[in-house]
N, C-alpha and C positions, 0 to 999 in steps of 0.2 A: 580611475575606473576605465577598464578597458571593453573596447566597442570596436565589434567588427560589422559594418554593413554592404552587404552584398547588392548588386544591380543589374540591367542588362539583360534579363531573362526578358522570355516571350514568345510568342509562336514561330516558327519557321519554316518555312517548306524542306522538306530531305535537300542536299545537299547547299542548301546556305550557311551562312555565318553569320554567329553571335561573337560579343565579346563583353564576358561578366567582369566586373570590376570586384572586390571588393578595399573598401575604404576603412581603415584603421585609425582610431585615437585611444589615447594613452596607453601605446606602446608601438616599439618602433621597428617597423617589419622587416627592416635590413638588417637588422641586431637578431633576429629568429628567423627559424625556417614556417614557410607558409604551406599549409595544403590547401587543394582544392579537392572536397570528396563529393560526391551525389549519392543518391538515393529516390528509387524507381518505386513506385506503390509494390509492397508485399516482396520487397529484397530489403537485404542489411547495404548498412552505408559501406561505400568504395572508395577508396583512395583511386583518384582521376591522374591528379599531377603535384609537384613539390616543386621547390625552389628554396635550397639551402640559404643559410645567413651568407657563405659563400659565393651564389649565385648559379652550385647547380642545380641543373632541374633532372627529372626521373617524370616518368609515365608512365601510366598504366598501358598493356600491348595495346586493349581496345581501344587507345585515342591517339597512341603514339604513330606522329607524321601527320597528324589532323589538327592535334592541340600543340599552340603554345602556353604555358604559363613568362609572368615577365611580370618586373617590378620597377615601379616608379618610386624613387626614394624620396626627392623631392613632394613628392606627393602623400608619399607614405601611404602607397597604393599598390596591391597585387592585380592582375589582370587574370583571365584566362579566352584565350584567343583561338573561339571555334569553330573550324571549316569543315565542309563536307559534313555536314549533319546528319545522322542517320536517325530513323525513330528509335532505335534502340539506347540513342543517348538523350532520350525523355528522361527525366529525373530533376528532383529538387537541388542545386548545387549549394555546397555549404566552403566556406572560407575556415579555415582553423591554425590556430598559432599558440604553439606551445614552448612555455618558458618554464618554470616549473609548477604551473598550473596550464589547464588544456584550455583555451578560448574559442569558442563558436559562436559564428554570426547565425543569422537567422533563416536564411538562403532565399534563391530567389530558383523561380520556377522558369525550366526550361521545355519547351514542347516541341519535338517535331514530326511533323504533319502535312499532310497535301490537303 
């Protein structure tokens, strides 16, 4: 059975840094590609960031040069590594990995705020 659990959310002031994990069992996230999407109250979910089985990564313009994503194998752990926070990247953030079924964690809540 596969499980994706997300962490790391929490309040932040505009331009700090968070950094979401999410943590994978029974499936292995260096063998698939990972996203990272959010989702703001009263907008559709976004694709944020990916990182191929390969190891590349793609970003959305709004995060891109702010956000990393990055994968711990050993761990069999995606990260996403967020600087310069703006309130506009308030949103639920969701981990997802598709093999030929779609897998989603449960997200973890990001706020940013003065």
């Amino acid at each position: 059975q596969v499980h994706l659990v997300e962490s790391g959310g929490g309040l932040v002031q505009p331009g700090g840094s968070l950094r979401l994990s999410c943590a994978a069992s029974g499936i292995i996230v260096s063998l698939n590609g990972v996203d990272w999407y959010r989702q703001a109250p009263g907008n559709q979910r976004e694709l944020v960031a990916s990182i191929s089985r390969g190891g590349i990564t793609n970003y959305a313009n709004s995060v891109r040069g702010r956000f990393t994503i990055s994968r711990d194998n050993a761990k069999n752990t995606v990260y996403l590594q967020m600087n310069s926070l703006k309130p506009e990247d308030t949103a639920v953030y969701y981990c997802r990995v598709t093999t030929y079924v779609t897998y989603w964690g449960q997200g973890t809540q990001v706020t940013v705020s003065s």
